[in-house]
Each structure stands twice: as structure tokens, then as C-alpha cells.
N, C-alpha and C positions, 0 to 999 in steps of 0.2 A: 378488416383487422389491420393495427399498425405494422411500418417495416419498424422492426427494432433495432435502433442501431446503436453503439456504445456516443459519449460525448461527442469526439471528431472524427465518428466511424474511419477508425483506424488511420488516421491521417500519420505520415511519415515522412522524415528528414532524415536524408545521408548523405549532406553537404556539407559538413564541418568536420568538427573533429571528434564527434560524438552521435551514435546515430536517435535521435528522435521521435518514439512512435506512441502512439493510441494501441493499445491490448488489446481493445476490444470490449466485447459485454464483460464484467465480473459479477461475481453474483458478492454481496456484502451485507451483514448482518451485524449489528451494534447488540455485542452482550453487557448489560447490566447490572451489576448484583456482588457479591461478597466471593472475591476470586477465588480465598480461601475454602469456602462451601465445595464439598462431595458435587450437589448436583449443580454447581456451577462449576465446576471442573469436567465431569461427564460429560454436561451439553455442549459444550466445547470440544472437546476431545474425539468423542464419541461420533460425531457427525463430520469431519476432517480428517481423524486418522493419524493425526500428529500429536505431542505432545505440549503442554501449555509450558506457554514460553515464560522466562522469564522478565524480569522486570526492564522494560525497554530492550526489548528481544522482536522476535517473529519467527514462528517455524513453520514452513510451509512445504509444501508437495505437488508443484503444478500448481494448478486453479484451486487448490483447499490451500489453508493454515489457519492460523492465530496469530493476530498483531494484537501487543500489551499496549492500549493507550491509555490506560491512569490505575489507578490503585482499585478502580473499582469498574473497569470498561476494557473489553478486548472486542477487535475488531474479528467477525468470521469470516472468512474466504470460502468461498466454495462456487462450482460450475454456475454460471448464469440461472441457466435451467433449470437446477435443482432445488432454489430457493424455497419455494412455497413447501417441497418435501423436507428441506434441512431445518426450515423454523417449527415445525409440525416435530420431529425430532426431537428439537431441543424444548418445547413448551414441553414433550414428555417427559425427557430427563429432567426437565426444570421440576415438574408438579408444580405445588407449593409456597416453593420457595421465594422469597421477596427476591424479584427481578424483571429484568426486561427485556425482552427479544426480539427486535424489528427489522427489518427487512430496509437498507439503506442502497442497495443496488442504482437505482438510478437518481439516489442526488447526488452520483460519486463518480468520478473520470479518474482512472486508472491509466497514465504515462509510464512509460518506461525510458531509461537512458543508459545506452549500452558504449562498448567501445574502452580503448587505456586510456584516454582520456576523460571519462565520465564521474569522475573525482574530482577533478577540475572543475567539469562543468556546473557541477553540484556546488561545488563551493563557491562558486562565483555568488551565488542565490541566496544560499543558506547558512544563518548563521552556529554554525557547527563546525567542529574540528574534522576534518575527513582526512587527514593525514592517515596511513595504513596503519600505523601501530592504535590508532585512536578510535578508529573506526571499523571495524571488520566484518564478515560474511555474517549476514543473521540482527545486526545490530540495526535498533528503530528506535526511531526519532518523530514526534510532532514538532511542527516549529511553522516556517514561515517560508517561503520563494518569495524574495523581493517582498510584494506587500499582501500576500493573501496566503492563508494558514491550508500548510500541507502536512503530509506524512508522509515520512519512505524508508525504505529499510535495501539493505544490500543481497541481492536476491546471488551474487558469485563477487568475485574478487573486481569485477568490471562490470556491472550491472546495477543499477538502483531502480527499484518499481518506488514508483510516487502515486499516492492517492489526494483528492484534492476535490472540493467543492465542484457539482458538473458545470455551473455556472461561473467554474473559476480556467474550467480545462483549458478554452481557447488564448487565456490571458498566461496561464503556467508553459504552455505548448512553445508561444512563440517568446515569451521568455528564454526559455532551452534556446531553443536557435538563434537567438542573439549570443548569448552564453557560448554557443558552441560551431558560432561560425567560423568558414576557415580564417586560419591565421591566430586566432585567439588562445596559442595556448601560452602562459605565466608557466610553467616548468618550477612552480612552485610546490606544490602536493609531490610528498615523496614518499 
């Protein structure tokens, strides 16, 4: 059997001014289907434990949530492990209903950037207002890091979790750390 290990089995940076790390396995699910819908609300919900976020939102509890990526797609979070039991879940609360519910866990590399400076760092990358009043706890964003399309959302007032292409991880990774070497801070994000 494989060892399984997340994108850069947890590789980590705390040499700047932001610290750098791999999370590890996530387990992730791409939902489908008419957000509005009862049983697309349920299968969401129902297998996380949180409530559906709104539009360009994310609400999450640990290793579960709901990331809103378009008008008609939220991303599921949930334990690594639990995957094959949370799609089984949601195909039930689905029945029917026109959708789709797939298991995305490993085309996905899940970064974190933590630290008071991790606003900064983020900005330097992405083009988005991260200024505090602009950007606050819970708030998510699809866009871009430099030249390859991510998503992140602000997991505390200094923290941002980034999701990203697995075959983008190691180019988003050391991205960060240029961004967030020492010396680099602009004292401009207030």
C-alpha cells in the first residue's frame, strides 16, 4: 500500500516574517448543483456541521466547512479519512437532484500562512484588497498567487488557509517565502 502523504508532506517555513506550512492531507469535495436546493443545502451542511456560507464566505470547524466558489459550486472540507464516508452521505442527501459530488482531495495542496504579518504576505501575490477593514475573518476569495489560480479564505484575524492546484503546491510554497522573507515587510496593510 502507498504512504500517503499531503502535496509537500507538511513542509514548513519560519524564517520570514510569516510562517509557511503544508496542513497536511485535507479531505475536499467539489459540490455541484443549485445552491438554493433543500438537498443541496442538506448535503452540505449535514455532513460538516456548519452552516452554508454565504456568497464569497467560508465556514468552517477544524478540518470540516463550506467554501462558496461560484453561484453554483462550494468546496466541502472534511477529515482526510472520512472522504469516501462523507460523499456516500451526501449522494444520500443529494438523491435525485441534478448535481455533483466528487472527491477532489488529492488534486489539491492545502498551504497555510500564519503570523501579523500574513496580510502582507498575501498581498504581495494576490490581487485583492487585504486591507482589515476589506477583508475580514470568514472572507473567500478565488483569484490567482502570482500566476496560477488559488483560493483562500481567512481562517483568524492572522491566518489565511490557501487551496491550490497539487501540481501548483510547490510553485505557491516557495512563492510564500520569497513574499515573506526576512526583511520584506512594506508596513503598508493596515
Amino acid at each position: 500500500m502507498s504512504n500517503l502523504v499531503s502535496a509537500l508532506d507538511k513542509a514548513t517555513d519560519s524564517n520570514g516574517i510569516a510562517v509557511i506550512e503544508d496542513i497536511g492531507l485535507q479531505g475536499m469535495i467539489t459540490l455541484r448543483g443549485d445552491l438554493s436546493s433543500a438537498a443541496v443545502k442538506k448535503a452540505a451542511t449535514s455532513v460538516t456541521g456548519v452552516e452554508m456560507p454565504a456568497q464569497n464566505m467560508a465556514n468552517h470547524d477544524g478540518a470540516s466547512g463550506i467554501c462558496w466558489m461560484s453561484t453554483d459550486e462550494l468546496l466541502i472540507l472534511c477529515p482526510y479519512d472520512d472522504v469516501t464516508d462523507t460523499l456516500a452521505k451526501m449522494h444520500k442527501a443529494l438523491g435525485k437532484t441534478h448535481s455533483l459530488a466528487v472527491d477532489v482531495s488529492d488534486a489539491r495542496g492545502c498551504l497555510r500562512v500564519s503570523g501579523p504579518n500574513a496580510r502582507e504576505v498575501m498581498a504581495k501575490l494576490a490581487p485583492v484588497d487585504l486591507s482589515v477593514n476589506a477583508f475580514t475573518v470568514g472572507m473567500f476569495r478565488r483569484t490567482r498567487l502570482a500566476q496560477v489560480a488559488a483560493a483562500f479564505w481567512m481562517v483568524d484575524a492572522q491566518t489565511f488557509q490557501i487551496v491550490c492546484f497539487r501540481s501548483n503546491a510547490q510553485y505557491v510554497f516557495d512563492l510564500l517565502k520569497v513574499a515573506a522573507q526576512a526583511g520584506s515587510e512594506v508596513g503598508y496593510i493596515k
